[in-house]
C-alpha positions in Angstrom: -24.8 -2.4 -45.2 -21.6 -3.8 -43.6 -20.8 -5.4 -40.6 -22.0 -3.7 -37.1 -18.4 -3.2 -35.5 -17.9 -1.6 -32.1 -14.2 0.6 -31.7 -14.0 1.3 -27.9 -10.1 1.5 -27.7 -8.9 -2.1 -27.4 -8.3 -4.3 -30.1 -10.4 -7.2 -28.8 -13.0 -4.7 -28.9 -13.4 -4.8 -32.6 -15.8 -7.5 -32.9 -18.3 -8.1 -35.5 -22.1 -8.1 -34.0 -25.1 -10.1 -35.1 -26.5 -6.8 -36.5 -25.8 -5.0 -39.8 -25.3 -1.1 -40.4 -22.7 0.8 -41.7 -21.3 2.8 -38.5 -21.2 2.2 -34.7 -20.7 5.3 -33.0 -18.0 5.6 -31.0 -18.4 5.7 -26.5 -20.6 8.7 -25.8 -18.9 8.9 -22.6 -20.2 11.7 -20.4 -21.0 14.5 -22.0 -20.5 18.2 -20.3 -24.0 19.3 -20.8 -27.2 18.1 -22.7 -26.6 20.8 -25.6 -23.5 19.2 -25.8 -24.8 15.5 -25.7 -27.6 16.8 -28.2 -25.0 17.9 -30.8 -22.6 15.2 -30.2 -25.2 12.8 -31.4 -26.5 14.8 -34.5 -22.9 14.8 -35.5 -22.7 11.2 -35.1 -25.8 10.0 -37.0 -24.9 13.0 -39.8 -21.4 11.1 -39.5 -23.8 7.8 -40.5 -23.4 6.3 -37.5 -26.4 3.4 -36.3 -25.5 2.8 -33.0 -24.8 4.8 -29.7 -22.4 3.0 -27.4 -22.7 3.6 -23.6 -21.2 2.3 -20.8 -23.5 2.0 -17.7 -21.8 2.5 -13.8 -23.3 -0.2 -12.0 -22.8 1.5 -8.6 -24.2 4.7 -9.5 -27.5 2.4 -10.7 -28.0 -0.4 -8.2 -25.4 1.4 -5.3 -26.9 -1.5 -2.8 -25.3 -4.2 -5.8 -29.4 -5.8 -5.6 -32.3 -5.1 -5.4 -34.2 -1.9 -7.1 -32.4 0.3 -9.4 -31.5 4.0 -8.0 -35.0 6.2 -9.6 -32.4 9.4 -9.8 -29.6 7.5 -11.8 -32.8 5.4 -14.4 -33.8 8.9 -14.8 -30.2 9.3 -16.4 -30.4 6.3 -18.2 -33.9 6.9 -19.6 -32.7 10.7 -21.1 -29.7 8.8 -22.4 -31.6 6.5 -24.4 -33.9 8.4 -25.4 -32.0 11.4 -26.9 -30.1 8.5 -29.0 -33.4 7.1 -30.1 -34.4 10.7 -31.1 -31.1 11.1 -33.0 -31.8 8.1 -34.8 -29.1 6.5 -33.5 -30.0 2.7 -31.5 -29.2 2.5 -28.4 -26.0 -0.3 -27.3 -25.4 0.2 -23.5 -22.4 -1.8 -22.6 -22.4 -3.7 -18.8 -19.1 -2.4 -17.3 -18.3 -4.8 -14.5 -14.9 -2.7 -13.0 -17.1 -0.3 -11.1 -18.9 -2.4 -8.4 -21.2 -1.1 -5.6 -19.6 -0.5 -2.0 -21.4 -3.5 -0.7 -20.3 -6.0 -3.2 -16.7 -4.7 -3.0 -16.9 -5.7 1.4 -17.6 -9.0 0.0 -15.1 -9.9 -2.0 -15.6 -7.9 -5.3 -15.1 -10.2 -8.3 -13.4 -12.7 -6.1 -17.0 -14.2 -4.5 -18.9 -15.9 -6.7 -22.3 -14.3 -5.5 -21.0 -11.2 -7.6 -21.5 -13.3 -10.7 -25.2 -13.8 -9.9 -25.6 -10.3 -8.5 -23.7 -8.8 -12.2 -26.8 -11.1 -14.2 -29.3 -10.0 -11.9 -28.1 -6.1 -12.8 -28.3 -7.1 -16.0 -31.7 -8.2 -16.0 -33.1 -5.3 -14.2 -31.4 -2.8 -16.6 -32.9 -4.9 -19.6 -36.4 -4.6 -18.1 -36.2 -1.0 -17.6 -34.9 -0.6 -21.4 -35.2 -3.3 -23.2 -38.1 -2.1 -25.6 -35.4 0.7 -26.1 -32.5 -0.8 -27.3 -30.7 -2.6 -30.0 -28.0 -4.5 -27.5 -27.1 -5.0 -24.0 -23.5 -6.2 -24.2 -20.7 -6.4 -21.8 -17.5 -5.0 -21.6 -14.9 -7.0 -23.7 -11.8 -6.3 -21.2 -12.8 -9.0 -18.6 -9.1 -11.2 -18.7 -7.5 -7.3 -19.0 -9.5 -6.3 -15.8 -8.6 -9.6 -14.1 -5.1 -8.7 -14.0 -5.6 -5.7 -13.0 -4.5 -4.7 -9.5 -7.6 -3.1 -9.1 -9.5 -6.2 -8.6 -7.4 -7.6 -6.8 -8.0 -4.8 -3.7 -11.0 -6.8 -3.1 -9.9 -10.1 -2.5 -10.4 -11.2 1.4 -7.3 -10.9 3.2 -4.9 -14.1 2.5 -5.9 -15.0 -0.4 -3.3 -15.4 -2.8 -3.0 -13.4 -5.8 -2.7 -16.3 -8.4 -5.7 -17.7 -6.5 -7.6 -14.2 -6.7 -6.9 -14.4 -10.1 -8.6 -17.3 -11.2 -11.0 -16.2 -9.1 -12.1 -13.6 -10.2 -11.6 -14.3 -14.3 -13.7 -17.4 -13.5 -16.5 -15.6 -11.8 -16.5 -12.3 -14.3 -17.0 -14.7 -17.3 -19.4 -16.4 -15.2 -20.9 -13.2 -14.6 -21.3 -12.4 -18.5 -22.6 -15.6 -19.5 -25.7 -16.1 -16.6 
């Protein structure tokens, strides 16, 4: 068995992991329906893949950016992971920090730091829920790509500049990854 690697469209992406295996399978994404899901996943462990990876929307799972976890969108999460466990395939959700919840976004977005501690504490909460259930949680690798992104910058409070938002928020998104 090789190197666990992880193609999700960018370059940087391509990273070896701690693990070992011969395949990662590629982003699930969302499939159409669960028959569809179903077969996409026997084709990807018949493919010899060892790895499902997932992205998971952190405003459709904590839309309040703390506190519980939304029961309809674990639900989601739980059929997810456990249709790739019963494929065979381990589980790798990845921690997507572009999408943030409503409230976070009035705040600042990426540009307060508090959205660094509110990222690890959506972290943790996913990892409780199903951590006896998979191989990985990782983070999405595009974090300098996404701070350049005028996207992020919509948040920013009004006057700040956008060098300034910048730092900002690359500072506080790898701060975000590494609490």
């Amino acid at each position: 068995m090789g190197d666990l690697l992880g193609p999700g469209g960018r370059r940087e992406e391509l990273e070896p992991a701690p693990r070992t295996a011969l395949l990662w399978g590629a982003d699930l994404g969302a499939p159409a329906s669960p028959r569809q899901e179903a077969e996409a996943l026997r084709l990807a462990a018949d493919m010899g893949a060892a790895a499902g990876r997932f992205a998971l929307d952190w405003a459709a799972l904590q839309p309040e950016g703390r506190g519980k976890l939304d029961p309809a969108a674990l639900a989601g999460l739980d059929r997810r992971v456990d249709a790739l466990g019963e494929a065979g395939l381990a589980p790798w959700p990845m921690l997507a920090p572009a999408r943030l919840p409503r409230d976070i976004r009035i705040r600042g977005g990426w540009t307060a730091r508090d959205t660094a501690w509110r990222f690890a504490e959506f972290a943790c909460r996913v990892a409780g829920r199903i951590g006896d259930r998979m191989a990985a949680l990782t983070v999405d690798a595009g974090a300098p790509g996404f701070a350049l992104d005028q996207a992020a910058w919509r948040d920013r409070p009004i006057g700040m500049a956008e060098d300034t938002a910048f730092r900002a928020i690359l500072h506080h998104l790898l701060l975000g990854r590494g609490l």
